[in-house]
Steps between C-alpha positions, in 0.01 A plus 500: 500500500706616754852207558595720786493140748608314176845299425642413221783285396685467162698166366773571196622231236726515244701817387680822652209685252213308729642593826487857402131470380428380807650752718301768277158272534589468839511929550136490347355351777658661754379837346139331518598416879565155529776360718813300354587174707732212384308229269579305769273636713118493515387794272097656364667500134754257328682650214681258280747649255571202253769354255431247203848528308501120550293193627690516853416874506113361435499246783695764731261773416182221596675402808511848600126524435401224695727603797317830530168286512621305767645800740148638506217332297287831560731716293434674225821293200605740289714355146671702297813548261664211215281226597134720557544626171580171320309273643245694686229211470743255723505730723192657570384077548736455835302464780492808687600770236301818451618693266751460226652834365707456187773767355305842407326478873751402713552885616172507581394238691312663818256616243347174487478543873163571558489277807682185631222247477627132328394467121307120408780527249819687426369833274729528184672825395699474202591637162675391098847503546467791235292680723807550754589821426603704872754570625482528883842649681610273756790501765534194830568666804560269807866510671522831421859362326418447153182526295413381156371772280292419195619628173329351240212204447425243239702327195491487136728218495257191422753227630399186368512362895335816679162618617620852611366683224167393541524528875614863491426628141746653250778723631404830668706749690455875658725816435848494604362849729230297666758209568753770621218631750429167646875445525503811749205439667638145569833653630302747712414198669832423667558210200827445447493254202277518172445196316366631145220201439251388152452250301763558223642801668794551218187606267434801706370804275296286252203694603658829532750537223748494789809223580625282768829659492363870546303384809750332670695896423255638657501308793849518545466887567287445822722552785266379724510164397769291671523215252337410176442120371409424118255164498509267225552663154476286143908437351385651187382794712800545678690706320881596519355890544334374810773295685741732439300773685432246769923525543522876521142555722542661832186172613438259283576168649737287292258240558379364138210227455484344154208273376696232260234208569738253260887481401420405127361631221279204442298570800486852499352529114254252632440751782447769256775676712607856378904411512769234467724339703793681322392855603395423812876353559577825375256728727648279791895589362408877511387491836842334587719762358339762649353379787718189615319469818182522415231222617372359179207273561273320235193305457492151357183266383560141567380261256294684193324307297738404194819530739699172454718352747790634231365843499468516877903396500572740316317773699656390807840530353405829340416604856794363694744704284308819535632770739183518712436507890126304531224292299165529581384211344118362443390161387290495167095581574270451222275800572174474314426709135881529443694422168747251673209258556528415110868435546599129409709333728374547863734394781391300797435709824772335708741563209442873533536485886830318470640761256381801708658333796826452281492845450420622810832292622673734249361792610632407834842461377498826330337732769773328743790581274371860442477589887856305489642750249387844730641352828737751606296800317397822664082563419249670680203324658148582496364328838176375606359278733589147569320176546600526889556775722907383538591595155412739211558465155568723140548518211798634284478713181581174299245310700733291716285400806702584858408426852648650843364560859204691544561843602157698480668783365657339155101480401475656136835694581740428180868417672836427308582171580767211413375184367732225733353158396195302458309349760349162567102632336658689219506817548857704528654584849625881561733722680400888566778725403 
């Protein structure tokens, strides 16, 4: 069929990993001719690139759905990503789906393309969670600032509370070569900023017989990469090796995100968590003494089943005397075939939501003392466009957010800058040298 006349429009949910799916989806059709537009706009083809990590993410992800439906009911709904593959049934039974693409397809979508006529009912492509087994390279590219490359897929983790594995299969990467090609071709771009992106990104080379650490090496060599950021990586994968070279690199952010999900011990056996709260006290410590600006930010879960009001006291004190810059914190889901359901000792749903909200209040107070502690510090900015066309903002090395007057010609320039104060939304006000 020829999509020549044909628009399409994508919708992302969930993680940094998604977002670069979908720009790489996204490429597909426009090699088969079809015509990006905003999902806001009327579009031939809806494609909806879903999450599922919790119950939220589920509703969000349906929402989504159903706003697609309404913008044009003649459209041809696309669902794919977490929740196609997990619940692909639900899906394919919302009015107005087509097609429902789960985690070995989702690269090939415009196959099932034959034409754009409305299916009675929503056609079902899907697969065993052991039957993910590709890897697909992926890289966003959109402001032409950053983009989020793809460096690995799936988990052999088996958290009692998560779905991920059987959303994205066990964990998979490519050669370091083939990630180091992508790097370039993403630089050739005019891309300033690489965020390296996966699932559980700190187990890099599982496939291979490679590591995390001799990627991020090999990275570090590309001159033509401005900046490099490291995405989440596992405490008990984050070796001393590895922040240490983050110190000495010539573009490695000092920009660290650390999954904790509880401050006790209690919680985090129940968990099945790889670590304790003692070495990841000390992973955050060596960050500290060689990197004392560093952002540190860290996930949180709200409310697991078996956490007592007592153990959720003690992980907020745990947490207030850590050295970090940011939570990112998540009220308990119960997410369906997991190991936590068979936890005793559920806690009510407004219970979680007033502990996540008593740790987002900490969060506050630590992100505002960290940009407190770099006022007066020299750091160079990576800019990129604002909300409005009066100011522009960027972002520092240690990921301090800063905002000045728009001046088309800071856009994705790096500039030294001095960080002067804070400003009434948050972010840090500057001075140009």
């Amino acid at each position: 069929m020829d999509f020549k006349d044909k628009t399409v429009a994508f919708a992302t949910l969930g993680c940094k990993l998604n977002y670069s799916e979908t720009s790489t989806i996204a490429r597909s059709f426009e090699e088969k001719g079809f015509k990006r537009v905003n999902f806001k706009e009327k579009a031939d083809v809806y494609v909806i690139n879903t999450c599922s990590v919790t119950d939220t993410a589920d509703k969000k992800s349906r929402t989504t759905i159903r706003q697609a439906v309404k913008l044009n009911p003649a459209a041809f709904i696309v669902v794919t990503g977490c929740y196609a593959q997990l619940k692909p049934d639900e899906a394919a039974r919302i009015d107005g789906v087509d097609l429902v693409i789960g985690a070995n397809d989702k690269f090939s979508i415009t196959k099932y393309l034959e034409n754009l006529g409305k299916h009675q009912d929503g056609e079902v492509h899907t697969c065993t969670f052991g039957e993910i087994s590709e890897f697909q390279h992926s890289y966003s590219y959109g402001d032409r600032t950053r983009s989020f490359l793809k460096v690995q897929d799936g988990c052999n983790y088996f958290c009692t509370y998560c779905t991920i594995p059987m959303a994205r299969g066990k964990s998979r990467n490519p050669s370091i070569e083939s990630v180091i090609n992508e790097a370039r071709n993403v630089a050739e771009q005019g891309i300033n900023e690489i965020i390296l992106t996966g699932v559980n990104i700190g187990d890099f080379g599982h496939s291979t017989g490679e590591t995390f650490l001799g990627l991020i090496k090999a990275l570090d060599d590309i001159d033509t990469i401005g900046r490099i950021r490291i995405g989440s990586v596992e405490p008990n994968l984050l070796s001393d090796e590895i922040i240490t070279f983050i110190a000495e690199s010539k573009r490695i952010a000092p920009h660290f995100h650390i999954p904790l999900q509880s401050g006790t011990d209690e919680v985090l056996q129940l968990m099945k968590r790889r670590y304790s709260t003692n070495l990841f006290a000390q992973r955050v410590s060596k960050i500290r003494e060689y990197l004392p600006q560093a952002f540190i930010g860290v996930d949180l879960i709200a409310g697991m089943n078996g956490e007592t009001e007592e153990l959720f006291e003690k992980t907020f004190q745990y947490i207030d005397n850590l050295d970090i810059s940011e939570l990112h914190v998540f009220p308990y889901s119960e997410r369906k075939n997991t190991q936590a359901l068979k936890i005793a000792g559920v806690v009510a749903v407004e219970e979680r939501r007033q502990r996540a909200q008593n740790l987002i209040k900490l969060s506050e107070k630590k992100q505002k003392s960290f940009y407190q502690r770099n006022i007066g510090r020299e750091e160079t900015v990576l800019f990129e466009n604002g909300k409005t066309n009066f100011c522009i903002q960027g972002w520092t090395a240690n990921y301090i957010k800063t905002e000045t007057d728009f001046h088309p010609d800071l856009l994705n320039k790096f500039k030294k800058v001095k960080l002067c104060g804070i400003n009434e939304n948050g972010s840090m006000k500057i001075s140009f040298e």
